[in-house]
C-alpha positions as CSV (number, residue, x, y, z in Angstrom):
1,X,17.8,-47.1,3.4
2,X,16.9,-47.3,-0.3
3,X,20.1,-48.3,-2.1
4,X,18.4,-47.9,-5.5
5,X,16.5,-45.0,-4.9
6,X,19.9,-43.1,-3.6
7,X,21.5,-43.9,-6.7
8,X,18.9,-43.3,-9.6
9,X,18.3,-39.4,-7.9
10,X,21.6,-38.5,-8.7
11,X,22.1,-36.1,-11.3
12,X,25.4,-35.3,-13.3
13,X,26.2,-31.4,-14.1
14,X,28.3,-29.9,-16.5
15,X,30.4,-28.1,-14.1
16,X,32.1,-31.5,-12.7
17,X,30.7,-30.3,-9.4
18,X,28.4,-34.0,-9.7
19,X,30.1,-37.0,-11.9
20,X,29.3,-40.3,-12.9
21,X,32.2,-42.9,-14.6
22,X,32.6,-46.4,-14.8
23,X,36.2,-47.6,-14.1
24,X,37.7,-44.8,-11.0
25,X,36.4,-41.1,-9.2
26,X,38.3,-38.8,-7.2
27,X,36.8,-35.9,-6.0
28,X,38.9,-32.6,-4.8
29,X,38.6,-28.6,-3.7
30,X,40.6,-28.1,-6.8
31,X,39.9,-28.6,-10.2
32,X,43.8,-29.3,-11.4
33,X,44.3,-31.3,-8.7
34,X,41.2,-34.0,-10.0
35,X,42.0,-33.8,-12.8
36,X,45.8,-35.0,-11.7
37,X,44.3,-37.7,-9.8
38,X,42.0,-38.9,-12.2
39,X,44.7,-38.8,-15.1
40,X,47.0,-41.2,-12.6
41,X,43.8,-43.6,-12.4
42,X,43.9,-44.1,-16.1
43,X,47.8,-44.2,-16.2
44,X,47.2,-47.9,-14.2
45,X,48.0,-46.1,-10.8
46,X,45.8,-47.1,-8.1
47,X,43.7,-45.1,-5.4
48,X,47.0,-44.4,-3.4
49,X,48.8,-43.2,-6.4
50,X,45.8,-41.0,-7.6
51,X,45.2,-39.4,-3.6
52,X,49.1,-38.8,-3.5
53,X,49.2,-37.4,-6.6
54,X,46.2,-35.0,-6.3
55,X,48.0,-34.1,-2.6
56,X,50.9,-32.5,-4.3
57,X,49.0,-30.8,-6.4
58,X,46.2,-29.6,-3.8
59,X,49.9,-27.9,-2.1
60,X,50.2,-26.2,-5.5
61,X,46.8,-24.4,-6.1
62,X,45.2,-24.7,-3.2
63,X,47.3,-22.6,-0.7
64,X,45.1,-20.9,1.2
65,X,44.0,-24.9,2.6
66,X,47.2,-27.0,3.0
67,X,50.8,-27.3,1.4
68,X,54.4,-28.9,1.9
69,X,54.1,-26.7,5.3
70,X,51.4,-28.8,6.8
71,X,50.5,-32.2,8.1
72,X,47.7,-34.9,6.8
73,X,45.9,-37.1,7.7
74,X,44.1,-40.3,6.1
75,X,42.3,-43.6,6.0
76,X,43.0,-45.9,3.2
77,X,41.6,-49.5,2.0
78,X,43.8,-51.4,-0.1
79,X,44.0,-55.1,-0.9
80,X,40.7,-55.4,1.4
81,X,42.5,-54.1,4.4
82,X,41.7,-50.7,6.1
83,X,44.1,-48.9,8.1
84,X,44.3,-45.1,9.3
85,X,47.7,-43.3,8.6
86,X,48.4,-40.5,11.4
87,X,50.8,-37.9,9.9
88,X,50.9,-35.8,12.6
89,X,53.1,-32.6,12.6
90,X,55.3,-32.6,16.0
91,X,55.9,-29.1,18.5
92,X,59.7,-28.1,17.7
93,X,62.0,-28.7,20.6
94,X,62.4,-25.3,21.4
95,X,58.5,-24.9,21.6
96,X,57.8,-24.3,25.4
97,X,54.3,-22.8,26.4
98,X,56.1,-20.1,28.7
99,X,57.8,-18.8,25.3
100,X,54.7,-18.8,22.9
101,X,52.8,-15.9,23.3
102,X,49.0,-15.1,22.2
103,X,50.2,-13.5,19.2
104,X,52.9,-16.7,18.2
105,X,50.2,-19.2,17.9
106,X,48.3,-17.7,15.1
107,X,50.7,-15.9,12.7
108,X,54.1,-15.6,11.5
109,X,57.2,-17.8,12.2
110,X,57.0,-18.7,16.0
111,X,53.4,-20.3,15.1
112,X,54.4,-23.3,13.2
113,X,55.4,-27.4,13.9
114,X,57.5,-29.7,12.4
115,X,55.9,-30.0,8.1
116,X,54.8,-34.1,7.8
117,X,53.0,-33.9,4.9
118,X,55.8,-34.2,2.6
119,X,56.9,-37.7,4.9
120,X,53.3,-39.0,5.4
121,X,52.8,-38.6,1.3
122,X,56.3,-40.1,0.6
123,X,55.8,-43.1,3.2
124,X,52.0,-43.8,1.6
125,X,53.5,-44.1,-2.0
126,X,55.8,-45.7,-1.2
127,X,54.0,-48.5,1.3
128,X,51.0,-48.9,-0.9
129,X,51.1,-47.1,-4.6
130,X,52.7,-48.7,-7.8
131,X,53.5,-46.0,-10.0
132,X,56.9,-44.2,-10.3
133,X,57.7,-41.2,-7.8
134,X,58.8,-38.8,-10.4
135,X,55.2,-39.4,-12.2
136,X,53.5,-38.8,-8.9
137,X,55.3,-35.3,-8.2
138,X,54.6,-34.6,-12.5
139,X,51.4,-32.6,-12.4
140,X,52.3,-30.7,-9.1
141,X,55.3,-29.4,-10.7
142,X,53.7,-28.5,-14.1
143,X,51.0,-26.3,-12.5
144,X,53.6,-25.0,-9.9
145,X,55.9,-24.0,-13.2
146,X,53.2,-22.9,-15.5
147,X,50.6,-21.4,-13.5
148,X,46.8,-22.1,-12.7
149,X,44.2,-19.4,-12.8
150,X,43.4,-17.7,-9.3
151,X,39.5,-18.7,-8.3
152,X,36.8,-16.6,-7.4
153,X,37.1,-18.0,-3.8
154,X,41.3,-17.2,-3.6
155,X,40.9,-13.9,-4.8
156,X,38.3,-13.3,-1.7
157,X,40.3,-14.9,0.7
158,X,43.4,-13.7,-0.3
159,X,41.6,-9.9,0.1
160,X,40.1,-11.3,3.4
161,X,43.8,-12.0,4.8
162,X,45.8,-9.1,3.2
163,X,46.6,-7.4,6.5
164,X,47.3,-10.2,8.4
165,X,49.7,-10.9,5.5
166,X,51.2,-7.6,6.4
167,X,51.7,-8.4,10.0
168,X,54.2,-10.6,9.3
169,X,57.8,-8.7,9.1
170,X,59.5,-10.3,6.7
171,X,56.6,-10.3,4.3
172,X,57.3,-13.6,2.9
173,X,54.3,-15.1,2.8
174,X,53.1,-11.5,1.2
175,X,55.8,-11.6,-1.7
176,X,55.0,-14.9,-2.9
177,X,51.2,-15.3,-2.8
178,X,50.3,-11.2,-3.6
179,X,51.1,-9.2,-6.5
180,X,53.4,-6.4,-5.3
181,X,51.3,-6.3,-2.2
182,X,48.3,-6.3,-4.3
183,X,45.5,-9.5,-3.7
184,X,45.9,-11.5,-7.8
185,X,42.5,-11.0,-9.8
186,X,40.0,-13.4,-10.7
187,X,41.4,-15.4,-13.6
188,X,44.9,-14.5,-13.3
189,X,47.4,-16.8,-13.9
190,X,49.5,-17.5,-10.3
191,X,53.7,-19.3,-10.8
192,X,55.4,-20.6,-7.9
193,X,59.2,-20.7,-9.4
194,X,60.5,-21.4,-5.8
195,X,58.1,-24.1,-4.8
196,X,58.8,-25.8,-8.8
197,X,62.0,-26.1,-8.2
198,X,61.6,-27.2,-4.5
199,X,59.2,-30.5,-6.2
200,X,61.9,-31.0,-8.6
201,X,64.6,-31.3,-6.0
202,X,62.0,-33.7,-4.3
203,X,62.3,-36.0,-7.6
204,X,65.8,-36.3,-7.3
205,X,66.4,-36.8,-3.8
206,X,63.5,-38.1,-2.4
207,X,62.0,-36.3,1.1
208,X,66.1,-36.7,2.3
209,X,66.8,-33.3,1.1
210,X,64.0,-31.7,2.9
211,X,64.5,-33.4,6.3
212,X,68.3,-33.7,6.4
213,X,69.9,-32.1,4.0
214,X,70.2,-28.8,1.6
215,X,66.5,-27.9,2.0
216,X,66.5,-28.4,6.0
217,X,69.6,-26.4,6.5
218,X,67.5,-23.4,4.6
219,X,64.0,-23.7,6.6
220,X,66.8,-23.8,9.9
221,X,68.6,-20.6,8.6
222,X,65.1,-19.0,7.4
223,X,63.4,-20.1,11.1
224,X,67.0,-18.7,12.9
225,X,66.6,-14.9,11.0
226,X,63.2,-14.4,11.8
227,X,62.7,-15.7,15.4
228,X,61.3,-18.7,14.6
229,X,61.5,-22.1,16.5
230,X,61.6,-24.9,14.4
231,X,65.4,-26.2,13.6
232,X,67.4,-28.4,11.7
233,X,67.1,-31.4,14.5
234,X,63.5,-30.8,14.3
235,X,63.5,-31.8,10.6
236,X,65.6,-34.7,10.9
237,X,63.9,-36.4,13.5
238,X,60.6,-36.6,12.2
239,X,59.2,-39.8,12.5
240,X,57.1,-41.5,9.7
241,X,53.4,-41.9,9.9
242,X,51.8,-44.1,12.4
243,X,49.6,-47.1,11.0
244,X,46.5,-47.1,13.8
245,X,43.3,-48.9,13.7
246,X,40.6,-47.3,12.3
247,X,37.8,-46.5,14.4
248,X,34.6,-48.3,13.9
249,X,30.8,-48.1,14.3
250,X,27.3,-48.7,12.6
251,X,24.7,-46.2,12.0
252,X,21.4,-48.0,10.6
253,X,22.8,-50.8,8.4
254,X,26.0,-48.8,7.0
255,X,30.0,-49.4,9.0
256,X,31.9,-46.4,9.4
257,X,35.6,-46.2,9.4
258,X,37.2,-43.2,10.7
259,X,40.0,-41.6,12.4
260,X,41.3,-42.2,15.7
261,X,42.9,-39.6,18.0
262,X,44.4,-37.3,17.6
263,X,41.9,-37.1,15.1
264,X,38.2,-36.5,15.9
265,X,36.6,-39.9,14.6
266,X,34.9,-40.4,17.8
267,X,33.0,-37.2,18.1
268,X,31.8,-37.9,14.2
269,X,30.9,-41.7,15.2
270,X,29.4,-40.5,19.0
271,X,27.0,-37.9,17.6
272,X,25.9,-40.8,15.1
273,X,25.7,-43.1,17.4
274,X,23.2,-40.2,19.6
275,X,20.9,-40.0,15.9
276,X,21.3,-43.4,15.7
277,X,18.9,-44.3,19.2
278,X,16.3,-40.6,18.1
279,X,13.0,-42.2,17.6
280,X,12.6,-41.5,13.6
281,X,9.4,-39.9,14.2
282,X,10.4,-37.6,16.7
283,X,13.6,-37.0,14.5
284,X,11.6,-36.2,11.3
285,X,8.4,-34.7,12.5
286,X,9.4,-31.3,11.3
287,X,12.4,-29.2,10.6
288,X,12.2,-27.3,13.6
289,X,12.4,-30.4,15.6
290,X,15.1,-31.8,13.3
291,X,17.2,-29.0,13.5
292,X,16.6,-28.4,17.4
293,X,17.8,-31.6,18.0
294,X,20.9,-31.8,15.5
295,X,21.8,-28.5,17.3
296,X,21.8,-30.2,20.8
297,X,23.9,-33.4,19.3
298,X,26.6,-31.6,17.5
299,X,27.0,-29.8,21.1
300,X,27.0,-32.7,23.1
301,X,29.8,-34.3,20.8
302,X,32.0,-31.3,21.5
303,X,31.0,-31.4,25.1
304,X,32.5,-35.0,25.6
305,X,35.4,-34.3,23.0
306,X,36.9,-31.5,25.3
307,X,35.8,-33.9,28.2
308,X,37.5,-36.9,27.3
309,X,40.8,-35.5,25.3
310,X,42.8,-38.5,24.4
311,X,46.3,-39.1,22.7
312,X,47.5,-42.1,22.0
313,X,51.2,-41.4,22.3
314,X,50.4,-40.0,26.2
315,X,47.2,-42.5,27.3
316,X,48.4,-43.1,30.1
317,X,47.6,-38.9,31.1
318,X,43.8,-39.9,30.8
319,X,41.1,-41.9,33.0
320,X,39.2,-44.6,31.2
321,X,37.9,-42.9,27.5
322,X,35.7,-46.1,26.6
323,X,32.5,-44.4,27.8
324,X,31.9,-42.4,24.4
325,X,31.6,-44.9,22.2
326,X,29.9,-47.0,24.5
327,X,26.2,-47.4,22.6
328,X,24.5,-47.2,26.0
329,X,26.0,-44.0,27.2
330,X,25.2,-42.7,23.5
331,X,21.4,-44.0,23.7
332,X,22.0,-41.7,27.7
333,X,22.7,-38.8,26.3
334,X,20.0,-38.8,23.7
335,X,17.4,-39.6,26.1
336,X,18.5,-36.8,28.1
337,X,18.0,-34.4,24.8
338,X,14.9,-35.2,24.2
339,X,13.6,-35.3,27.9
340,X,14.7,-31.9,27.7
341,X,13.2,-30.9,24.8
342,X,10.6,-28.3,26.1
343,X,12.9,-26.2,28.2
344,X,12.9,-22.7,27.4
345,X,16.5,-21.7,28.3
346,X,19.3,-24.3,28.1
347,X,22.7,-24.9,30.5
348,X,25.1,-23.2,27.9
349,X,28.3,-23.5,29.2
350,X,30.6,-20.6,28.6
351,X,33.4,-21.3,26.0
352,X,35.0,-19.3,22.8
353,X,33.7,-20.3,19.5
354,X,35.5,-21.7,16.9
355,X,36.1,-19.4,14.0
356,X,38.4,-20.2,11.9
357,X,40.7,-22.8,10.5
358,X,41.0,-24.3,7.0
359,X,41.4,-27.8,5.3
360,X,41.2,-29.4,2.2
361,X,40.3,-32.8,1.6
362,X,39.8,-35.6,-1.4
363,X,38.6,-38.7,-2.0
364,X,39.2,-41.0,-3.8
365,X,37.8,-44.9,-5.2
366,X,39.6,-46.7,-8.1
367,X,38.4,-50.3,-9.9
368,X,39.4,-52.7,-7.9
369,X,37.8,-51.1,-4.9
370,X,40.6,-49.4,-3.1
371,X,39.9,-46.3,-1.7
372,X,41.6,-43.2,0.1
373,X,40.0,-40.5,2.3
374,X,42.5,-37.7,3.0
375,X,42.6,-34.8,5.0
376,X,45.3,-32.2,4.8
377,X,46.0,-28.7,6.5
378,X,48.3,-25.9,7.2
379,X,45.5,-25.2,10.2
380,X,44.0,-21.7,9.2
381,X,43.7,-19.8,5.9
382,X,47.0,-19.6,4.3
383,X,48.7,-21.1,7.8
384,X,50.7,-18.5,9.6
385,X,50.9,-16.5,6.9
386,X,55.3,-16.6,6.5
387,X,56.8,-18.3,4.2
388,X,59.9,-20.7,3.4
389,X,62.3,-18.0,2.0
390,X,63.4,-19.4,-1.5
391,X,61.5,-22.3,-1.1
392,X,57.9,-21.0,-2.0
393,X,55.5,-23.1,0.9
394,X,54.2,-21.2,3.5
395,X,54.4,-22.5,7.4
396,X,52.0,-24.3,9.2
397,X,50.0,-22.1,12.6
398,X,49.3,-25.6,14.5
399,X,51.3,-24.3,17.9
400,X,47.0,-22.7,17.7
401,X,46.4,-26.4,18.7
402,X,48.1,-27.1,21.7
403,X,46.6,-26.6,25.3
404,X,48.7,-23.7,27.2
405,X,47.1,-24.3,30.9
406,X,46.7,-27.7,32.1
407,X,50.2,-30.0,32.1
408,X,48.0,-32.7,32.5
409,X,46.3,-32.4,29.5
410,X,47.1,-34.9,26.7
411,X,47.6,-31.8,24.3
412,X,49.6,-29.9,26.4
413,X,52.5,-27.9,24.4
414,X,55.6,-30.2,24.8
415,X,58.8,-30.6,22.6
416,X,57.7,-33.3,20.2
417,X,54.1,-33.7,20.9
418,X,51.2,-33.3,18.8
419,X,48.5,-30.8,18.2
420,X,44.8,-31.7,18.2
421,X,43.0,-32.3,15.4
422,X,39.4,-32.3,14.2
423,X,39.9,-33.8,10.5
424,X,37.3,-37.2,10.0
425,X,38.6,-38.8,6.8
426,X,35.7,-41.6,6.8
427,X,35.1,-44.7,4.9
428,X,31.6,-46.4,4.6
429,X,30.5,-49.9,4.1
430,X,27.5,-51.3,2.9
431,X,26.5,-55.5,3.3
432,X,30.4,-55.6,4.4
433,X,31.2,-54.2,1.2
434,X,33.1,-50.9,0.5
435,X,30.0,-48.2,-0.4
436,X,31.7,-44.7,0.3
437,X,35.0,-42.5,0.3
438,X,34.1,-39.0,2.4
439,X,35.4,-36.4,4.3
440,X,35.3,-32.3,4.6
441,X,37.4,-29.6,6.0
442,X,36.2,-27.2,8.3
443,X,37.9,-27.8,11.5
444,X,34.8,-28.4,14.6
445,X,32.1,-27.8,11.5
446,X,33.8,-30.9,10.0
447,X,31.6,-33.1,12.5
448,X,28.3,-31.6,11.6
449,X,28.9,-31.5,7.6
450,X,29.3,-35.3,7.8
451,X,26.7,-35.9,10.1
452,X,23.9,-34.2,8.4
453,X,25.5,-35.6,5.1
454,X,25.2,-39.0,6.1
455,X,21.9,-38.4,7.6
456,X,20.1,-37.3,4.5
457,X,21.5,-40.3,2.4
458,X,20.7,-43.2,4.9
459,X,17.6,-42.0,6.5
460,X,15.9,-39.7,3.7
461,X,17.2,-41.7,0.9
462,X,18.9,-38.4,-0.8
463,X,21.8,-39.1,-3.7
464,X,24.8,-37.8,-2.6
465,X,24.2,-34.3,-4.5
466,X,21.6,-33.9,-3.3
467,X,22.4,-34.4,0.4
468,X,25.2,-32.3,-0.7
469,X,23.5,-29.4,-1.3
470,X,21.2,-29.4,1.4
471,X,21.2,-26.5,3.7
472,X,23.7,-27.1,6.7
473,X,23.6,-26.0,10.5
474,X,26.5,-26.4,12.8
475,X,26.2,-25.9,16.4
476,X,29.1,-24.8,18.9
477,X,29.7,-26.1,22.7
478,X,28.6,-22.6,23.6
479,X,25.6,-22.5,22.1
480,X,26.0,-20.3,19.1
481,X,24.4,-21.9,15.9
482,X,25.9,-21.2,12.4
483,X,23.2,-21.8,9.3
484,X,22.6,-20.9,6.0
485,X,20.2,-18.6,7.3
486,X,18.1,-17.7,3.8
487,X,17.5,-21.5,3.4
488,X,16.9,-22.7,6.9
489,X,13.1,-21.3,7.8
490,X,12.4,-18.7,9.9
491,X,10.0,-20.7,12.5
492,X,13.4,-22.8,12.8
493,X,15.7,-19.5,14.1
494,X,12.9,-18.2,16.2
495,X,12.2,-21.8,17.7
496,X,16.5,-21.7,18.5
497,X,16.5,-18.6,20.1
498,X,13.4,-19.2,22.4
499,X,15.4,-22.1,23.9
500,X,18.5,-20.2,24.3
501,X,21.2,-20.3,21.4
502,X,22.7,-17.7,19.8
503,X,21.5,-17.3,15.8
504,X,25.1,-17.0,13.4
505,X,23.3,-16.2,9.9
506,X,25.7,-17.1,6.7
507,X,25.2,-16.7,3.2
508,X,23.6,-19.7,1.6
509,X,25.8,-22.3,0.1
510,X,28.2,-21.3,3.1
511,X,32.1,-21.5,2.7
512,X,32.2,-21.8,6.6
513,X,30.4,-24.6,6.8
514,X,32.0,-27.3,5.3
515,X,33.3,-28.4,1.8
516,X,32.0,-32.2,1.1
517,X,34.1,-34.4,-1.3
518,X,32.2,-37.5,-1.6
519,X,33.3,-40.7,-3.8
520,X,30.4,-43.9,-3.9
521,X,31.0,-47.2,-5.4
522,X,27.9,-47.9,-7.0
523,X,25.9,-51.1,-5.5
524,X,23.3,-52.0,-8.2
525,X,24.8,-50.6,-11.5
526,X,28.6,-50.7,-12.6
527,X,30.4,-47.3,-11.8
528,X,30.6,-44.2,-9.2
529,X,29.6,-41.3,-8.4
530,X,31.5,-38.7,-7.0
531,X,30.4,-34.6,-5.4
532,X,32.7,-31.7,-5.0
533,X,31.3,-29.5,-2.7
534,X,29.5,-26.2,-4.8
535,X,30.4,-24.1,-1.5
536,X,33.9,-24.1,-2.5
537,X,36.2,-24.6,-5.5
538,X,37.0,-28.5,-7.1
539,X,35.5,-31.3,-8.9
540,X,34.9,-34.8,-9.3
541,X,36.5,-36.7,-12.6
542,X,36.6,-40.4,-13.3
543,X,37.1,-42.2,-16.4
């Protein structure tokens, strides 16, 4: 890996889709919401200021990805340490698997968990950031108040949803986010009264008011009306964010932090650790190889993943999980790949594939190296689509999550447990020093964006736009292979479907697969560099 030939490829644009600044970067799917973060920076707030900050206002105009509704997820390195915060949402009491039906999981009331965002965000600030609360919350409730303009990318999705919208009886989620039932136009300027006034409350009162008092006595009476599960008791006994250890591995020369179950660190660091033993020139001989065998990785990961479900609050469910990060069973595996290689039809095993889900992620690096990678949800596009009467978020469809058939599965729906996730907020280091902030929504896709992100930087010596923008392929445990199929050749998808898989073609610069946010501390000049993903909406700012 060629350190200075990574950083002198990189190019700024105009668009703040590729930045360069000297003193702080954050880098978001929303262009308000960086620039929030990156105003913070300069105010003197550091990276856990700027990420909370941003957070808020990522629940403000980016709906259709997370909100107050939701849960999140990060890694963060301040004073030198680095520590994983798991704000996992928790099943309601009252959710049982024999009274969720198909249709409950996905949409309306009956689909959602206990909201943590609003107590992992609080808890952060207030463990780690320096600035005042009320500052924090600012931005969020300016854009909420005044209005941002609807993007390209809402106006599509919000089109793309508009009957499932409608499915929902009390059309809450339909009154707030459409325009009497009508998708709001490119450029149009979107207010959320309710949810202002909801963030100023929040300045006032802290997160008290919306776990045990006024605000969870509404979300009780709201869930109670229309059938839903979550109560009162629910609210008020969410617990605070767990500090775990990050996990950790090498790939080449760089140290990757990442996060633990119930988030899907190990299937990012396993498939690395797989590239990590391929023979570079069998890896790189040409793209059909290269792809052939990213294709076989990505599934093995998910293979082991659904093989090897662990949760830390329920270990004790599980035989010993050591094996997949064991270097030696990774080196296995690959050897097994390639021995393989000239097989015409592979051993696909039967399974669904993974379709939806949406996230939104940031990252974040300020001057005195502290950095945050966060990951936060409401599980698929605009969550279960109902709403918080009066209170302007809509609810979280993580009861999706859950296993329904197997008791003895770590994720099996229980009163208080917690659903299975797939976010990988990652931090890298370089010569023990901190080198990257980096992360992507995306749900299962999550693992492949990274991996072939990080692959093109270390190994090919890309800058981080440029790795970036290169074409992506995911691959899912039943063999059917999303690509951007105009840039991805053709000897490439005839190659894939001679051994077997099943050929997924999306539109180049794909919104399905994956939306990098990428923040790097520069190494042999002062200053970063940071990449919001052209596939969807955002920007990276510094100063």
């Amino acid at each position: 890996m060629e350190i200075k030939q990574i950083e002198t490829r990189f190019r700024e644009t105009s668009d703040s889709k590729c930045s360069f600044a000297e003193n702080g970067m954050i880098a978001t799917q929303s262009l308000q919401a960086s620039k929030a973060g990156s105003h913070i920076l300069q105010k003197g707030g550091n990276a856990v200021d700027a990420a909370v900050a941003a957070a808020f206002v990522l629940s403000v105009t980016e709906p259709q990805a997370s909100g107050l509704g939701g849960q999140t997820m990060m890694l963060l390195r301040i004073d030198g340490k680095v520590m994983a915060i798991d704000g996992s949402s928790r099943a309601p009491s009252l959710a049982h698997s024999s009274s969720i039906y198909e249709h409950d999981k996905s949409l309306g009331y009956r689909a959602t968990t206990v909201p943590s965002t609003l107590a992992t965000l609080w808890y952060v600030h207030k463990q780690y950031g320096s600035l005042d609360w009320a500052q924090i919350l600012d931005p969020a409730i300016h854009y909420a108040e005044n209005g941002f303009p609807v993007t390209p990318l809402q106006h599509s999705l919000l089109k793309r949803e508009q009957e499932k919208f409608n499915q929902v009886g009390s059309k809450s989620g339909l009154s707030y986010f459409y325009k009497d039932g009508i998708p709001y136009k490119e450029g149009e300027i979107f207010k959320q009264k309710d949810l202002a006034h909801l963030l100023k409350t929040l300045v006032k009162t802290g997160i008290e008011s919306f776990y045990r008092g006024s605000i969870a006595k509404q979300i009780d009476a709201d869930m109670r009306e229309n059938g839903g599960l979550l109560r009162y008791d629910d609210l008020a006994l969410v617990p605070f964010p767990i500090e775990r250890e990050p996990l950790v591995r090498s790939f080449r020369d760089v140290e990757i932090y990442t996060m633990p179950p119930p988030g899907s660190g190990r299937t990012l660091l396993f498939t690395l650790m797989m590239l990590d033993w391929v023979p570079k020139e069998i890896l790189y001989k040409d793209d059909v190889t290269r792809y052939y065998l990213f294709a076989q990785l990505m599934r093995k990961s998910l293979l082991e993943r659904s093989d090897r479900p662990f949760d830390p609050n329920f270990f004790p469910q599980i035989a010993d999980n050591a094996d997949m990060l064991d270097p030696l069973f990774a080196r296995e595996c690959v050897m097994d790949i390639i021995k393989d290689y000239d097989k015409t039809i592979l051993p696909f095993i039967p399974t669904l594939d993974e379709l939806h889900g949406d996230t939104t992620h940031l990252s974040v690096i300020d001057k005195a190296g502290n950095a945050v990678s966060l990951t936060q949800s409401i599980e698929r596009v605009y969550g279960s689509k109902a709403a918080a009467q009066g209170l302007g978020f809509l609810y979280n469809n993580y009861l999706f999550d859950y296993e329904y058939s197997y008791p003895e599965h770590p994720y099996y729906l229980r009163p208080n447990g917690v659903p299975w996730a797939t976010v990988s907020p990652s931090l890298l280091f370089h010569d023990e020093e901190l080198w990257m902030s980096l992360g992507s929504p995306g749900s299962e896709r999550i693992i492949s964006t990274l991996a072939l992100f990080l692959s093109r930087i270390i190994d090919e010596n890309f800058s981080i736009d440029q790795a970036m923008k290169a074409p992506r392929l995911h691959c899912s445990l039943g063999g059917r292979v999303s690509l951007e199929g105009e840039r991805i050749s053709e000897d490439v998808i005839r190659f894939l479907k001679e051994k077997g898989f099943r050929i997924d073609m999306r539109e180049d610069y794909s919104f399905y697969l994956g939306c990098i946010q990428a923040v790097m501390l520069l190494k042999n000049n002062k200053g970063f560099q940071g990449v919001a993903d052209i596939r969807r909406d955002g920007a990276a700012i510094g100063f």
